[in-house]
N, C-alpha and C positions, 0 to 999 in steps of 0.2 A: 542523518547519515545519508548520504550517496549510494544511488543506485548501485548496483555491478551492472557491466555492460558486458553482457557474458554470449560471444559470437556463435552463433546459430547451429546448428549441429548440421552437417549436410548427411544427405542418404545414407551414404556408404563411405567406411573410410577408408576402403582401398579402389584404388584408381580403377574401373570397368574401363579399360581400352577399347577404342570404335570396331577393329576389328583385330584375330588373334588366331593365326592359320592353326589347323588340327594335323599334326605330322607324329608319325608313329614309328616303330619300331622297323616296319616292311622300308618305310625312308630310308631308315638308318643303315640297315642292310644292304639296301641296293646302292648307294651314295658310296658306301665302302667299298664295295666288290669293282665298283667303278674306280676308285683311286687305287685300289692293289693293282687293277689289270692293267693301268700305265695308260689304258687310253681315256685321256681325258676330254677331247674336244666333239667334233660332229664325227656320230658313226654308230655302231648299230644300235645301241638303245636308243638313242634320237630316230633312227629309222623304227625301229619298230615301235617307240609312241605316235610317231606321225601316222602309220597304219592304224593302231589301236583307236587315236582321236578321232581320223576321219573314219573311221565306222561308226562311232557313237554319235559324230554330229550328222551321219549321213550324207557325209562328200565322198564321192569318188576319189580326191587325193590332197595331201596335205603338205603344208610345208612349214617345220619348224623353224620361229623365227625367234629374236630376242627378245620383242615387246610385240604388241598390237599395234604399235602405232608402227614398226619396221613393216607388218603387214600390209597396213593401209598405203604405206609409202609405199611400197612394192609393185601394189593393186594398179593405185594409180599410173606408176612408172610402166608398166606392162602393157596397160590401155594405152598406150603412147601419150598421155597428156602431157602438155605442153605448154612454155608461154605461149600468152595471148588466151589461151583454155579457159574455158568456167566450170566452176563443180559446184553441185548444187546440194548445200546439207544444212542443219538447223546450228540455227546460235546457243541452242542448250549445249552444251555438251564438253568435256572435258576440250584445252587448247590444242590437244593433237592431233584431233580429226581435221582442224582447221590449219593447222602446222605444212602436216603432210600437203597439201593444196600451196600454199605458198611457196614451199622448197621444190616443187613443180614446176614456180615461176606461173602458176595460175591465178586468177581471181576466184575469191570464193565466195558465190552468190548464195545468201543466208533466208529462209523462209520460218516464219514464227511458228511457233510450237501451237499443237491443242493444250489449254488451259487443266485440263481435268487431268488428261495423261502424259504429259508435257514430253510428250510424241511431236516428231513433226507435220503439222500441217497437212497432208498430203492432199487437200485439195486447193493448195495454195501454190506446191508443185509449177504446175503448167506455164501458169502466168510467168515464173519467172525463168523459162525456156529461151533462148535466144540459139540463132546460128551459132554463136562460138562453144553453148553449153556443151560437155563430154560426157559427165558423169555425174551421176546423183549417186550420193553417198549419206542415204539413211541412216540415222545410229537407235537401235534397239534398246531401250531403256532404265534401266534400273531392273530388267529382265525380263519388259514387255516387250513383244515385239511390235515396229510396225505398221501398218496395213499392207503388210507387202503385195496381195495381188494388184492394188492399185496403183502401186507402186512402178511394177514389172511392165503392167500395159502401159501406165505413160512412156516408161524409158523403150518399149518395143515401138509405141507408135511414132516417137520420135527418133528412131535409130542410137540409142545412150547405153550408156557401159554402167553396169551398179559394182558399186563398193561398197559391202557390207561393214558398219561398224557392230564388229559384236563382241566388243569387249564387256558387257553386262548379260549375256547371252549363252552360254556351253549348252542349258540343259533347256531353253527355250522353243516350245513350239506355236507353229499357227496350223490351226487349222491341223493338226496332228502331224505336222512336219515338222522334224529339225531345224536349223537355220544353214546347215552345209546343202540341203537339198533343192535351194532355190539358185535361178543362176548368175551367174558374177562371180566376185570373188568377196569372200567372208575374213575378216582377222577378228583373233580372237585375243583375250588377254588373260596370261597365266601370272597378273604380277603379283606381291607377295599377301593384298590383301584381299584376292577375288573368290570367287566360288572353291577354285583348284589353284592350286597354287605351282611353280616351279622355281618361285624365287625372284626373277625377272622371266620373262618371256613370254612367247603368245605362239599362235598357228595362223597362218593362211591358206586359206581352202577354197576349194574348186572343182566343176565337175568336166573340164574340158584336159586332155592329155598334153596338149602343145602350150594351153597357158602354166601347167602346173611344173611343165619345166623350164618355162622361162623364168617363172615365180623361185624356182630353187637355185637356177643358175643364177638370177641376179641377187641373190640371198648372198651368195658368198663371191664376192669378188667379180661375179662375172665368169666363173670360171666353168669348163666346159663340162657335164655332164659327170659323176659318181667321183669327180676333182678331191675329193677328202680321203677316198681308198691310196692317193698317193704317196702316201707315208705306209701304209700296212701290209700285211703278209700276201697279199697279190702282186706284190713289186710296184717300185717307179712305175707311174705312169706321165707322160706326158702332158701338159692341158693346155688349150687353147681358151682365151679372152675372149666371150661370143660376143658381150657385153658389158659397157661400164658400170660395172656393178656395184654391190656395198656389202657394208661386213653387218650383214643381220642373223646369220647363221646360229641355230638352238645347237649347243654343245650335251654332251653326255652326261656330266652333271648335273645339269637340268632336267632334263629325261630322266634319269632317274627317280628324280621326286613325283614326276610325272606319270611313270610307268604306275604308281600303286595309287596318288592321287586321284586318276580317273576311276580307279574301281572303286574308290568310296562316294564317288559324286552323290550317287540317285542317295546314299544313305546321309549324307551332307545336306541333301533337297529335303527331304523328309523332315528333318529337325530343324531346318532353316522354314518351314512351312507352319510347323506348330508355332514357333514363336510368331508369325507373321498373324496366323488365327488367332492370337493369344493378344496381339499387339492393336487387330482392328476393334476385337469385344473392347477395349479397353477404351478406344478412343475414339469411336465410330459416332456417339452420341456428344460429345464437349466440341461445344458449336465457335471454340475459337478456336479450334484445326481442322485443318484440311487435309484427307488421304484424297493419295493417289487411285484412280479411277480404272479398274483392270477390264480392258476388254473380253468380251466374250470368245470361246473359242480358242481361247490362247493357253499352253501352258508354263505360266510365269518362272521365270529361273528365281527369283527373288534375291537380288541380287542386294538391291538394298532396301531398308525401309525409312519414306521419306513422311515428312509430316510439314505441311503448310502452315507456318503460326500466322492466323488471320493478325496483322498487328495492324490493320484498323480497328481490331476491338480489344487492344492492349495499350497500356502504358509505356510499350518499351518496344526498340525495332528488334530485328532478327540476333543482331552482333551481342546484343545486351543479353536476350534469352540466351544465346547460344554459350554467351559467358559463364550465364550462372548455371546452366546445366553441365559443363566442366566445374565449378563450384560445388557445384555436390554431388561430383568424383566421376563423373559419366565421359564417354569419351565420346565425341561429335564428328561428322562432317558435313563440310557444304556442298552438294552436288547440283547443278553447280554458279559460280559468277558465268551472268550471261557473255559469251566472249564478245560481241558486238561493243560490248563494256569495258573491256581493257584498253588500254591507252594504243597498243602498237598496232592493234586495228580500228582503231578510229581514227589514228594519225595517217594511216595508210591508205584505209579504202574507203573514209569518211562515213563511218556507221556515228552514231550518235542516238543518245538514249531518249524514247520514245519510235525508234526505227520496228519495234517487235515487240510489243505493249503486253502478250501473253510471256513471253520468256522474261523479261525484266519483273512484272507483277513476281512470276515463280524464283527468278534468281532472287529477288527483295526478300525472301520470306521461309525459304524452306530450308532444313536441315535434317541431314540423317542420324538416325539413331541405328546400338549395336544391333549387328543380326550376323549372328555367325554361330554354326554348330556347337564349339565347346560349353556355350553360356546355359548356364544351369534355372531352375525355375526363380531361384535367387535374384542372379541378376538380372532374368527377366523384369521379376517383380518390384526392383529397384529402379529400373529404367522409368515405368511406370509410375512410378511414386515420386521421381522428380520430374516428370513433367509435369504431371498431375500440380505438384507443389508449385513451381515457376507459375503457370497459367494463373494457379490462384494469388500469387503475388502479382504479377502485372493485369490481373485482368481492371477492366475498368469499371 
């Protein structure tokens, strides 16, 4: 008689999602009170999160925007870059940091990452300084920061404007500093899977008065100074076009989620920390992964937890693990393909693979696993028991 070919049982047989925002009742309430009172778009709960945010990040002033990536376009627009312009940031990193630089009409000059914190390079920096460079735009990392004081002195020794990307970043310090309290300008991302969520949307911040409202007035339209009070019980007001603006403007529904989000953060950090200690014990010794490397000094927002599948010492590349750990019920991401890698910038600015031999090794290999506060010691333990399991099916 014939075997049965009876298919494998995976982990868990309900789907663990990558990530799964924690929104509560104070949500719900404030979300409400915002649709009863009629006003729905930018106005005071949007003002008084952007107060609330920039205290906590330690900027002098903030400016709610729709994404992080409206910030960083912002950032840049402000600093006047321009065609002909160079910006100078890492090929790791999500396509928008590099977007924003193109819809500039800039070039964007790309430096390879450190291997262990797939940080950018920051001593690699210099060398690719030229007369046209404007602006280094460092991205803070899966909730490292970083080296920003050497950062700061190159961009002061060479008269350069920073743009902070810190959408992995809210609750991030170096050196006991926030990431609002260093100078340039920061954007931040509130989108639906990050630390805090508001749905869509992000902050840019600032500690200078005259950038923080060219930052708000190009936010919405261009339009001239407190322009949103013009529908409400102050009467018509007038507005003047300082600037050709855009429609990046954080609305009051947003803000709302926002308004109570921020007070759970440090309690969001805390349980997002145990799993992270719970997730190195587990996999600090199994010598065919690779963790991320945390500098000293710093304190991590933990934003995501990545794990390096060495697959030179596996049967199987990244796409394949990655599969089967969706296979037994886990949910994945890739953070991230190195952009140098995608077709419309190498058609463009002729990058080609082997150009940043650290970002490419890490784009080849890495994937993130869940780390978000609701997950229970459960699913922790589940996470852990299909890695575990994969490695030992591909190992060689």
């Amino acid at each position: 008689m014939a075997q049965r070919n009876f298919k494998e049982k995976p982990v868990r047989y309900d789907f663990l999602p990558f990530h799964s925002p924690w929104l509560g009742k104070e949500e719900e309430k404030e979300v409400l009170d915002t649709l009863r009172s009629g006003w729905l778009t930018t106005g005071p709960k949007t003002k008084q999160f952007e107060k609330d945010f920039a205290r906590y990040v330690r900027a002098k002033y903030a400016v709610g925007v729709n994404s992080c990536t409206a910030g960083l376009h912002l950032g840049l627009n402000a600093f006047g870059v321009k065609e002909g312009d160079e910006v100078i940031t890492t090929p790791l990193t999500f396509a928008a940091t590099v977007n924003v630089i193109v819809h500039q009409r800039a070039k964007p000059v790309l430096v390879d990452v450190n291997r262990e914190t797939m940080l950018i390079d920051e001593d690699q920096i210099e060398a690719k300084i030229t007369p046209r460079t404007r602006v280094i735009l460092p991205v803070h990392f899966a909730g490292q920061p970083v080296e920003i004081d050497k950062i700061v002195k190159i961009a002061r020794k060479h008269n350069l404007n920073l743009v902070w990307d810190c959408a992995h970043a809210i609750e991030t310090e170096y050196k006991g500093k926030r990431m609002g309290k260093f100078p340039g300008i920061c954007a931040f991302s509130l989108y639906a899977n990050k630390n805090i969520t508001t749905g869509e949307g992000g902050m840019a911040t600032c500690n200078d008065q005259r950038l923080a409202r060219k930052l708000g007035i190009l936010a919405l339209h261009g339009l001239s100074k407190d322009a949103w009070k013009r529908f409400s019980k102050e009467g018509y007001k007038h507005y003047d076009i300082i600037y050709p603006g855009f429609k990046y403007n954080m609305f009051d529904i947003q803000a709302s989620l926002g308004l109570h989000q921020l007070k759970k953060i440090d309690l969001f950090w805390k349980k997002r920390r145990e799993i992270v200690q719970t997730y190195n014990q587990a996999f600090s010794k199994i010598e065919e992964l690779g963790l991320i490397r945390e500098n000293p000094n710093i304190k991590n927002a933990y934003y995501l937890y990545i794990l390096v599948f060495k697959t030179e010492k596996l049967k199987a590349g990244r796409d394949q693990v990655l599969a089967a750990l969706q296979q037994e019920n886990i949910g994945v991401g890739v953070h991230y393909q190195a952009v140098h890698l995608h077709p419309f910038y190498q058609k463009t600015y002729g990058f080609k693979r082997g150009d940043f031999p650290n970002a490419e090794y890490l784009s080849d290999r890495v994937i993130s696993i869940p780390l978000f506060p609701k997950m229970n010691r459960q699913d922790v333990k589940d996470v852990i028991k299909a890695v575990r399991k994969i490695i030992l099916k591909f190992k060689k």
